[in-house]
C-alpha positions in Angstrom: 180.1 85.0 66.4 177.8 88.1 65.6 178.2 89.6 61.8 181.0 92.0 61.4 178.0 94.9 61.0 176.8 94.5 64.6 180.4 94.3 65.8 181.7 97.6 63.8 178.3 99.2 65.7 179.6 97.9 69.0 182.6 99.5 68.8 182.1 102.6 67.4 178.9 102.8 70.3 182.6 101.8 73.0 184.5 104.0 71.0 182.0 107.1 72.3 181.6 105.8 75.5 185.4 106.3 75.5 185.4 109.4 74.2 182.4 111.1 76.4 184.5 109.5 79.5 187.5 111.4 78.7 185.4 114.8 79.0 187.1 116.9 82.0 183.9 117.9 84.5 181.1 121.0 83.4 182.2 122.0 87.3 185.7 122.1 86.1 185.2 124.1 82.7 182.1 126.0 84.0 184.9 127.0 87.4 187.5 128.1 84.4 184.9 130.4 82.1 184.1 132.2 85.5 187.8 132.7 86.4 188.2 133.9 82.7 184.5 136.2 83.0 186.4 137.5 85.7 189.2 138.3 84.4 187.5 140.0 80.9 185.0 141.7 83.3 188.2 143.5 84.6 189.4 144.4 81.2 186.0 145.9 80.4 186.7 148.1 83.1 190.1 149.0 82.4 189.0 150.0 78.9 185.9 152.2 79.9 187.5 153.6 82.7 185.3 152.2 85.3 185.7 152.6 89.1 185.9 149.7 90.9 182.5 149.7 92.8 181.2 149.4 88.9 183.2 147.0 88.4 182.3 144.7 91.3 178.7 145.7 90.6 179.3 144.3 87.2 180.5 141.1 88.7 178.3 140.6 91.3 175.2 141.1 88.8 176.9 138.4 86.5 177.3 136.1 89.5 173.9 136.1 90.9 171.8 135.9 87.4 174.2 135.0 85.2 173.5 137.5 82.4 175.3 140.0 80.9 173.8 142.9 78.6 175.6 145.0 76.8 174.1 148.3 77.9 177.7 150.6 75.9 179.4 151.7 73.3 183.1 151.3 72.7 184.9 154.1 70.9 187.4 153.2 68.2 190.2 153.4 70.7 188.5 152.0 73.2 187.4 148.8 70.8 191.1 148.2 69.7 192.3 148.2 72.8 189.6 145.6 74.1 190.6 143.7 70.9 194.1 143.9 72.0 193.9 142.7 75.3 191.8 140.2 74.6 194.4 139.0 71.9 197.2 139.1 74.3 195.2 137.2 77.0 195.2 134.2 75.2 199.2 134.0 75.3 199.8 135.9 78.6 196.3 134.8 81.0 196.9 131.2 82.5 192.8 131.0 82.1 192.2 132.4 79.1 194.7 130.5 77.4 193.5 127.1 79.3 189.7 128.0 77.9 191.1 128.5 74.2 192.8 125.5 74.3 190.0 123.2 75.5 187.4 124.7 73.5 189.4 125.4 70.3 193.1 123.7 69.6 192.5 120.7 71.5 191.5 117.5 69.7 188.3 116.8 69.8 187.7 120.3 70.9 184.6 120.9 73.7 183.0 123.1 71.3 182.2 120.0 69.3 179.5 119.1 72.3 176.7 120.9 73.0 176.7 120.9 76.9 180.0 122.5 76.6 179.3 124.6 73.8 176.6 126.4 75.8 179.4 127.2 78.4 181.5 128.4 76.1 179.2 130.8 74.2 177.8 132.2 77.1 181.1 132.7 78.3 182.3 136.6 78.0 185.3 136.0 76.6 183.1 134.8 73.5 180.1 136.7 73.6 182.5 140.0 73.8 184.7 138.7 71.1 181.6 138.5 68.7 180.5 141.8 69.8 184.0 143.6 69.1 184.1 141.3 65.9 180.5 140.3 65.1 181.2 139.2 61.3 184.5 137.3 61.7 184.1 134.5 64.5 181.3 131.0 64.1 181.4 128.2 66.5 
């Protein structure tokens, strides 16, 4: 019989073998922050009136190099109303909602590892979040 030390490291080493098994795919969550990119990327251009061939331009660039810079300025109005929507999409967008869930009110959330994290944070809905609100939000 090993001592009860080795045994207690054994199963806390199975215990995150379990845990890291349970993870759903980076495909699967990396497929979900583009549906929500998408889907913020079209509120952008709601709020600052843009046409849609700006839009898609938008999109496209964020596709191919995955970067995003912010190259504007929101007014007041224009900032609450981002904030807004961005507040109601987490009730009302099946995506945004999904990515809130996973990466903050589930337990153990995905934030907690860093492979996720990194997908989450590079995410718009997060990066745009902490530029409308840059002294309220840490992950």
């Amino acid at each position: 019989m090993l001592p009860q030390d080795i045994l207690a490291l054994i199963h806390s080493m199975l215990d995150s073998m379990n845990e890291y098994s349970d993870l759903p795919s980076l495909r699967a969550v990396g497929s979900l922050v583009d549906k929500t990119n998408d889907f913020v990327l079209t509120c952008l251009g709601e709020v600052l009136a843009m046409t849609l061939p700006e839009v898609d331009m938008m999109r496209f660039r964020l596709q191919t190099n995955s970067d995003f810079i912010f190259y504007f300025r929101f007014s007041l109005a224009q900032r609450t109303r981002m904030i807004n929507l961005l507040r109601e999409s987490i009730s009302r967008n099946l995506h945004v909602a999904r990515l809130i869930w996973l990466f903050i009110v589930n337990d153990p959330p995905l934030s907690r590892y860093p492979e996720y994290k990194k997908l989450f944070t590079d995410g718009l809905f997060c990066r745009i979040t902490c530029f409308l609100v840059p002294h309220g939000i840490t992950f």
